[in-house]
N, C-alpha and C positions, 0 to 999 in steps of 0.2 A: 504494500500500500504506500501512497505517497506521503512523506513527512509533511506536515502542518504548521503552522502559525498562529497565534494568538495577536492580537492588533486592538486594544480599546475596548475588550467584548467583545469580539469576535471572533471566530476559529475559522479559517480560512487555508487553502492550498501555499505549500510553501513559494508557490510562481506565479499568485495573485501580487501586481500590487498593492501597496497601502501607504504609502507615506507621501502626500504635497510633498509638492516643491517648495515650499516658504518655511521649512521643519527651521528652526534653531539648530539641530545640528547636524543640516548640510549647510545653511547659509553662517552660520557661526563658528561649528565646531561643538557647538555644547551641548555633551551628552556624555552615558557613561554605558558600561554592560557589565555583565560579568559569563562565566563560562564552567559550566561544571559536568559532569557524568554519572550515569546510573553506574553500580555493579551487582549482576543476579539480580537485575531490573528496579535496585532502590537505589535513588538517587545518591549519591555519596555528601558525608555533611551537610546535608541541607541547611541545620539550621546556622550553623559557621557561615555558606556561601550566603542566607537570607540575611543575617544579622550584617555581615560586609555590605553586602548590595542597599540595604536600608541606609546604612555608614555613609555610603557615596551617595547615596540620594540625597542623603540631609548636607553636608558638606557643600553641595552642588544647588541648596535651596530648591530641591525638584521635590514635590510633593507626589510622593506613590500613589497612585491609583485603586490597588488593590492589595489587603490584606495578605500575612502570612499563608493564614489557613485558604484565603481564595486561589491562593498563586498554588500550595500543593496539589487543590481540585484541577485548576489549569493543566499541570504537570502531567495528572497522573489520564488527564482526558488526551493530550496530545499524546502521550508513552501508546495509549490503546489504540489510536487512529493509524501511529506508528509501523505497526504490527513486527516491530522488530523487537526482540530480548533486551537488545541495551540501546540507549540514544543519548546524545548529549543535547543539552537545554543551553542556548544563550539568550539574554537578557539584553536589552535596548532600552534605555530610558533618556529621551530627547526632550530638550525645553518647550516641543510640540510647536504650535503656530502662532507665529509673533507680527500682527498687522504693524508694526514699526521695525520689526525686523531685529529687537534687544530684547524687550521684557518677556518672559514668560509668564503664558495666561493657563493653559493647561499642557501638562507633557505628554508626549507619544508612549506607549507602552507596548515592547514589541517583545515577545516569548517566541525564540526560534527553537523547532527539533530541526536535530543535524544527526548524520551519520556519525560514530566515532572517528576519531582523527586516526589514523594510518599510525598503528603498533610498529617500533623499531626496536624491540627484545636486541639483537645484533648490538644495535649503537648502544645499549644501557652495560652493555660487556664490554664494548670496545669503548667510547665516548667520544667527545668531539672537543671541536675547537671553536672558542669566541676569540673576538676583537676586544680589545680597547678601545672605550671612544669615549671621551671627555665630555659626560651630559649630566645633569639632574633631572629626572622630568618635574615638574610642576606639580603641584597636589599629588606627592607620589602615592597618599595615601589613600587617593580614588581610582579605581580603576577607570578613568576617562577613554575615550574613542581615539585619542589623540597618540597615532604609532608612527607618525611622520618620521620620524629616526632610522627606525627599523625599514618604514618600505623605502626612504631613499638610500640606506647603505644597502638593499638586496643585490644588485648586481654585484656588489664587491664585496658580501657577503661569499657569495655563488662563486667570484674568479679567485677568493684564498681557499674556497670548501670550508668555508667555516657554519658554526650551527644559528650563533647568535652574536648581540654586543654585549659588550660587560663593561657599565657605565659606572663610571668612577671621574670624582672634583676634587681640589685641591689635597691629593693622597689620599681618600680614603675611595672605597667601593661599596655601590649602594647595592646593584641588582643586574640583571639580565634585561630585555626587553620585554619578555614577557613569564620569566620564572626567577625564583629566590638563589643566593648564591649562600654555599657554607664551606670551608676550609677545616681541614682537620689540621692541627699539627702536634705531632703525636696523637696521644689519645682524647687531647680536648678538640671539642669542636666548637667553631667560631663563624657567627652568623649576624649582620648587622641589623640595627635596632633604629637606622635612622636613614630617611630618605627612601624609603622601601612599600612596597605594596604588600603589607600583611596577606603571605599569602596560606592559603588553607593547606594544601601540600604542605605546605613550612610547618604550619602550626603540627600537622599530627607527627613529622621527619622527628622536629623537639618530641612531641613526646616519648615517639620509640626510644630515642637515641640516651635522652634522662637517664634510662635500665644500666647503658654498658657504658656510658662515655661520659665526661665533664663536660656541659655546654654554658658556653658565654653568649650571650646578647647583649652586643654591644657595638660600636662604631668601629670597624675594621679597617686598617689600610692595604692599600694598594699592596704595599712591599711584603705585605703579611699573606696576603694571595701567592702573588707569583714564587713567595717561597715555602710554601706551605707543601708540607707531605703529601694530601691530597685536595684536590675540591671537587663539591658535585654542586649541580644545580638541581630546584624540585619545580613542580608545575601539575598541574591535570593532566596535562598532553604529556611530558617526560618523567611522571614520577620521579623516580631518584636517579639521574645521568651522572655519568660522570664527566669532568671537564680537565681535559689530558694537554690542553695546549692552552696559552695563554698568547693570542699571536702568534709568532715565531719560537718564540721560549716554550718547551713541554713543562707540565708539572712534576716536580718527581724525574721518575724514570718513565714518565709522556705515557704508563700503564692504570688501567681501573685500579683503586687502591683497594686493602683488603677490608677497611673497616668502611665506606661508601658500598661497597658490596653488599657489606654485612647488613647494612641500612636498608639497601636494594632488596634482598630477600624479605627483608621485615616487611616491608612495605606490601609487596609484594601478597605474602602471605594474608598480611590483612585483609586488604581488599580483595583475596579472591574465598573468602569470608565473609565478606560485606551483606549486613540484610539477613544472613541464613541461622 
């Protein structure tokens, strides 16, 4: 069956459209989403991803439209229209239509199902490579629409094969583009606390990791990455990756480490538990 759309009330085909042209955020920019996935067909933290997504709303002065408990009804009515096991849900919330083209009168509410993103098991063994690039985003702590970084370095992403950026200002390192960064060195692990998108993967990484390891949260630098024993990044999309190059410079011995691993399988194991 074909994935669906929620849009203001209404459930519609994912290749209807629905959004004017006069939205806040295409003519603005101002909006936010968020992004998350079932496993064994129950959403994974929902109430972490709702409690964030509310976060960025109020932040963003966007008044929600719809209740916790109406959005799980939303959820679990597109999961069935679906007809597949597992779906991932993204979240749209735009400053809606502004006849002056600034103020918000009412927001857009847009609930996407999407297929999962394309599983790369291989690269969580092997890991990958970010850039450096000297950014802060802006209200790091909402997840906004705004990835202009990320699609204007994709060709030079693409000509070094690298995976992502990894955005760091005067010495210290906040994040990826769109996942959390942590460094082991030895057995403490070290995860920053500032300039960062609270991300959900993160949150539960900390809790596994509590068991076997010492974690810091706290403002990390730069020079504390590139020499660090291991680093991985987390996310929805890559769980627990590892991150084997730093540019040109490998981590380490440029190999997955063994305690990132050990995180890997946790994680791993958990959610393929999820719900059951």
């Amino acid at each position: 069956m074909p994935f669906h759309q929620y849009f203001n009330g209404d459930i519609v085909p994912l290749d209807q459209p629905v959004f004017q042209t006069n939205d806040l955020g295409l003519l603005r920019g101002y909006g936010l989403f968020d992004f998350f996935r079932t496993y064994n067909g129950v959403p994974f933290r929902w109430d972490d991803y709702w409690q964030r997504f509310e976060n960025s709303a109020r932040l963003l002065k966007l008044p929600l439209p719809v209740t916790q408990s109406e959005t799980e009804k939303i959820l679990a009515d597109l999961h069935a229209l679906s007809g597949e096991a597992e779906v991932a849900f993204r979240f749209v919330l735009t400053g809606g239509y502004a006849p002056d083209g600034v103020h918000v009168v009412e927001p857009n509410m847009l609930i996407r199902t999407e297929a999962l993103p394309q599983d790369n098991p291989a690269g969580r063994l092997k890991g990958i490579k970010v850039l450096p690039y000297e950014y802060v985003r802006d209200l790091p702590e909402v997840k906004t629409t705004n990835y202009v970084h990320m699609v204007l370095m994709a060709d030079e992403l693409k000509r070094q094969q690298a995976a992502d950026l990894l955005f760091h200002k005067d010495g210290e390192v906040s994040e990826l583009t769109r996942s959390n960064l942590f460094a082991f060195r030895g057995d403490k692990l070290i995860t920053s606390d500032r300039n960062i998108l609270n991300g959900v993967t993160r949150r539960v990484v900390v809790e596994l990791a509590q068991a076997d390891f010492e974690v810091e949260i706290r403002p990390v630098t730069y020079k504390e990455v590139i020499t660090a024993d291991e680093v991985f990044t987390t996310s929805t999309t890559k769980w627990v990756m590892p991150v084997v190059h730093i540019g040109d410079q490998p981590v380490a011995n440029g190999l997955a480490g063994k305690r990132t691993l050990h995180l890997q399988r946790q994680f791993e194991e958990l959610v393929a538990g999820w719900g059951k």
